[in-house]
Structures are given as C-alpha cells and as structure tokens.
C-alpha positions in Angstrom: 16.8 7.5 6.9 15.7 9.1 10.1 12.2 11.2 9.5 11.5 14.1 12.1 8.0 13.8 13.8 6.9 16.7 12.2 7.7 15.5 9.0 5.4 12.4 9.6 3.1 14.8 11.0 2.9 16.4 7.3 2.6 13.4 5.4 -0.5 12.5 7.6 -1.3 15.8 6.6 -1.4 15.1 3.0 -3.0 11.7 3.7 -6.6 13.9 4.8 -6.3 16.0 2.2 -9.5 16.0 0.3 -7.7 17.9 -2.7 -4.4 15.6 -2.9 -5.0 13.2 -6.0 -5.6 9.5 -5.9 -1.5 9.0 -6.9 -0.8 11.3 -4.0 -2.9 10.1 -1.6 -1.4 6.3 -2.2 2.0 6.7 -2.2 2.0 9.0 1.1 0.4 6.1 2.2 3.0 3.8 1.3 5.6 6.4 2.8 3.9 6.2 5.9 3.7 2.3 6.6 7.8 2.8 6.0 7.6 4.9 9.2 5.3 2.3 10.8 2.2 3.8 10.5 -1.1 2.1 10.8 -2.4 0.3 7.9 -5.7 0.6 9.3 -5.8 4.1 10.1 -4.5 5.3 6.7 -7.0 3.4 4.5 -9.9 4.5 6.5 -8.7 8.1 6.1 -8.3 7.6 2.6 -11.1 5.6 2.0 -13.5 8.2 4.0 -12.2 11.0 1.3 -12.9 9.0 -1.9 -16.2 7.6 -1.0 -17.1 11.4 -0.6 -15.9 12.7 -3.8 -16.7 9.3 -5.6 -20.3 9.4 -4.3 -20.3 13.0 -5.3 -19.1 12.4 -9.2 -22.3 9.8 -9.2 -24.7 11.9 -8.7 -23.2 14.9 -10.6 -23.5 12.4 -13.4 -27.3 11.6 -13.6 -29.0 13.5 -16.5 -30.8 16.5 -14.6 -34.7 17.2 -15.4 -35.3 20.1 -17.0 -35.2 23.1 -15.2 -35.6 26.9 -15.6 -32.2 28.7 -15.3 -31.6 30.6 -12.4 -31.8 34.4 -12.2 -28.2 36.0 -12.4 -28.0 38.1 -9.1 -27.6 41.8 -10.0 -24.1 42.6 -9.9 -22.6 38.9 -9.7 -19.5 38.4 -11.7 -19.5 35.5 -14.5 -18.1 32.5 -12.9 -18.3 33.2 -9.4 -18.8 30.6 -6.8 -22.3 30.6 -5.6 -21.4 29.5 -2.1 -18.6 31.7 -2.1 -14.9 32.0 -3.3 -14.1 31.8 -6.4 -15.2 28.7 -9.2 -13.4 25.7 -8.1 -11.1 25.3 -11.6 -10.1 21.8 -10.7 -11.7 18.5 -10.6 -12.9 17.3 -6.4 -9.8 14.8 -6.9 -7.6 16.9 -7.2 -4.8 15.6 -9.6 -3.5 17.8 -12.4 -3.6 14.6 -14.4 -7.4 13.7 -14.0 -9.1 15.6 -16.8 -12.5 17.1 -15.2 -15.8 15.9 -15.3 -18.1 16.2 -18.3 -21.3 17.2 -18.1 -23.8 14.2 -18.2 -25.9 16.8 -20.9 -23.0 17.0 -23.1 -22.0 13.3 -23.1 -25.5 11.2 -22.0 -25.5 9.8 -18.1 -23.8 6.3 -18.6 -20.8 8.0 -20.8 -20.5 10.7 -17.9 -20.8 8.0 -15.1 -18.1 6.3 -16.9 -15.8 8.9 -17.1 -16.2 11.1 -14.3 -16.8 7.6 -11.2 -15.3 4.4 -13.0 -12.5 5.7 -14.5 -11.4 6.8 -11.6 -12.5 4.2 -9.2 -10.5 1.9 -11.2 -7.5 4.3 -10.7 -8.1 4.4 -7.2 -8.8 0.3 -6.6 -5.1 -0.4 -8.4 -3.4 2.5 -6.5 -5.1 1.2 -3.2 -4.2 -2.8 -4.3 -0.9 -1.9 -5.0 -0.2 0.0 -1.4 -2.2 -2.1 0.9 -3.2 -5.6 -1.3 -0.2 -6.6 -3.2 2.8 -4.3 -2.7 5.3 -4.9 -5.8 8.1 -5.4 -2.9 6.2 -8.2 -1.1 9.3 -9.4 0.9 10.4 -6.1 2.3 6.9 -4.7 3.0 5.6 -4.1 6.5 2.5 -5.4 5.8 1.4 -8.8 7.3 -0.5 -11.7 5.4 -3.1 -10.9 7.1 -3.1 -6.6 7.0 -3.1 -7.5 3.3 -5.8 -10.0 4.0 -8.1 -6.9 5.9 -7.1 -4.1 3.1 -8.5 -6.4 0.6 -11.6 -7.0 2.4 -12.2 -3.2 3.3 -11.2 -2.4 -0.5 -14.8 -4.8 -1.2 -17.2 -3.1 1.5 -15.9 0.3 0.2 -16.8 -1.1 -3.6 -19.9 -2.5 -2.4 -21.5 1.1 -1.3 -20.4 2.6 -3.9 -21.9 0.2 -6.6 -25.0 0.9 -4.7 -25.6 3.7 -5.2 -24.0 3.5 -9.1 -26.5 1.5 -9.9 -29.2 3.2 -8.8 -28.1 5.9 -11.2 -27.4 3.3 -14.0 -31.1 2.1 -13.4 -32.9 5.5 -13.8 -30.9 6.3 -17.3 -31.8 2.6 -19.1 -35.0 3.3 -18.4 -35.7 6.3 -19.3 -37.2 6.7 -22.8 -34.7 6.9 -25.8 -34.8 5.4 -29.2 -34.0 1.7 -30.1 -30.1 2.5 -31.2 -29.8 5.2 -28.4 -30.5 2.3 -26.0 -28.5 0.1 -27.5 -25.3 2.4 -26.9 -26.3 2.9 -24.1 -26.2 -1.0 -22.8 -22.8 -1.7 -24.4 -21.2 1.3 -22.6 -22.8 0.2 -19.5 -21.7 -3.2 -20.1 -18.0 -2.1 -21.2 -17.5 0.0 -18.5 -17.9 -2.4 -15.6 -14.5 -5.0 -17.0 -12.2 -3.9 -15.1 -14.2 -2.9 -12.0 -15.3 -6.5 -11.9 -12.1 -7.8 -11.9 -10.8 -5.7 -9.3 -13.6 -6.8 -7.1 -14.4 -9.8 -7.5 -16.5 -10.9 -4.9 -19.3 -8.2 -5.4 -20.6 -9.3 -8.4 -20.7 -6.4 -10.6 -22.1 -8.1 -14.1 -24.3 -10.3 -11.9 -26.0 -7.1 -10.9 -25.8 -5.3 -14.0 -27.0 -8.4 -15.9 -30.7 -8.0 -13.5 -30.5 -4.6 -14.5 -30.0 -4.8 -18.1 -33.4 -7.8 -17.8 
C-alpha cells in the first residue's frame, strides 16, 4: 500500500512521543522500517525517551529520608500540579495497560524498583528485540544481518547505563539497616527480579554484579 508523506510524517510523530507506551512506540517502529525508514534513527529516538523515563522510575523508587511535609499554599486546590497543570493521572509511559508506579513507602525500594523499572524494562527489551533483534518475519524483514547485529549491540549499551545507575539504588536499600528477615526479603526479591533482565542481556552481566553486591 502506498503511504502519503504526511502520513509517515505522523508515525515519526508518534515515534517521539514521550507519552506513547512502550507497545506503541515499537510497532510504529516496525511500521516505519516497512516504509524504509532508518533503523538507526528510530531506535535512538526511542531509546533517548525510555532511558529518560526509565532513569526517572529509578530514582522515584529509592526510599526517601524523612522529611517534613510541605506547607499547602493558601488557596491551592488538592491535587494540583505543583509545576503547573493539572496532576499528571497517568503513569510517564504512557500505556493504559501499565498500571502506575507504587510508592517505594508503601511497597519497600527493591519491590518498587521492581515494579515501577524492571518490569517494564523487560517489556521494553522484548518489544525492542522483537522489532529491531529478531523480527518473527525474519525472511521478509528489511533489516540486514548486520542492522540486527547493531540493534542488538545498542539494546546492551542502553542496558548497561541503565543498570548503573539501578544498582546504585539497589546498593543504598541492602544496606540500609533492617531486621534479619526484612533483609532476607529483600535479597530474594533483588535476586528474582534480575531473571529475565539477565537473559535479555546477556553480555552485561547482571547476577555477576548483583552477586558483588549482595557480598
């Protein structure tokens, strides 16, 4: 089928949208390498908007210090934005099927790194695997061996940062003080969690790390 510039104009479009969901984002992708788009282009698009709201659900996730609540300006409605607008009542990814974060008070930091970064890290890394890595229609795919080849390799480096700063996080909330079966939870979740990141990156050795942490 014949696609109007302006329609590939949109699908770019939705491609740099920082509030189109993981599913979204991939499969405008695929549409796009149809129309002979570049691979390279569209996965550092991509990529450049979920390190930013991946990084973001990291550090939401920590386990604040304690703090003193902040004053309730005079006249400010309940719920309103403090940087203006209304409260966001979505999720930063955007999908109406990604449930929204939990608070790391109301579930402990690694069960809130969990489920607000790996959980969706690992939807991302098969979404993005699938598209660019190992389309399901190998033969008719306009990728080459070696596009495929690249995507895998930028799928690692964009893994690798992210980890980073992970388990930096992870770090902070083992050692923090806690009782003997609180800490005990909280090393098989951490330990749980990282199976299927691990296998969908391989070659940055996610339990080698978490094993020097856990030491």
């Amino acid at each position: 089928a014949v696609v109007s510039t302006q329609s590939t104009w949109e699908l770019e479009q939705v491609v740099k949208d920082p509030g189109a969901s993981i599913t979204k984002h991939l499969e405008t992708a695929d549409l796009l390498l149809q129309l002979g788009s570049s691979p390279a282009q569209l996965w550092r698009d991509i990529f450049r908007i979920r390190k930013e709201a991946l990084l973001g659900a990291i550090k939401r996730s920590e386990a604040p210090r304690p703090a003193a609540a902040p004053q309730k300006q005079q006249g400010e409605p309940a719920g309103k934005n403090p940087f203006g607008g209304e409260a966001p009542a979505t999720n930063p990814f955007g999908a109406p099927e990604e449930k929204a974060e939990r608070p790391p008070a109301a579930t402990g930091a690694i069960q809130a790194l969990h489920d607000n970064f790996l959980v969706y890290f690992v939807m991302f890394g098969k979404c993005f695997r699938e598209t660019f890595v190992t389309p399901a229609d190998l033969k008719n795919s306009t990728l080459t061996a070696t596009q495929r080849q690249q995507a895998d390799q930028q799928l690692t480096g964009f893994a690798r940062s992210l980890f980073d700063a992970y388990f930096q996080v992870a770090e902070r909330t083992l050692e923090a003080p806690c009782p003997v079966e609180e800490l005990a939870a909280r090393l098989q979740r951490f330990n749980r969690g990282l199976a299927e990141p691990s296998r969908l990156v391989p070659r940055i050795d996610i339990r080698d790390k978490a094993s020097h942490i856990v030491e």
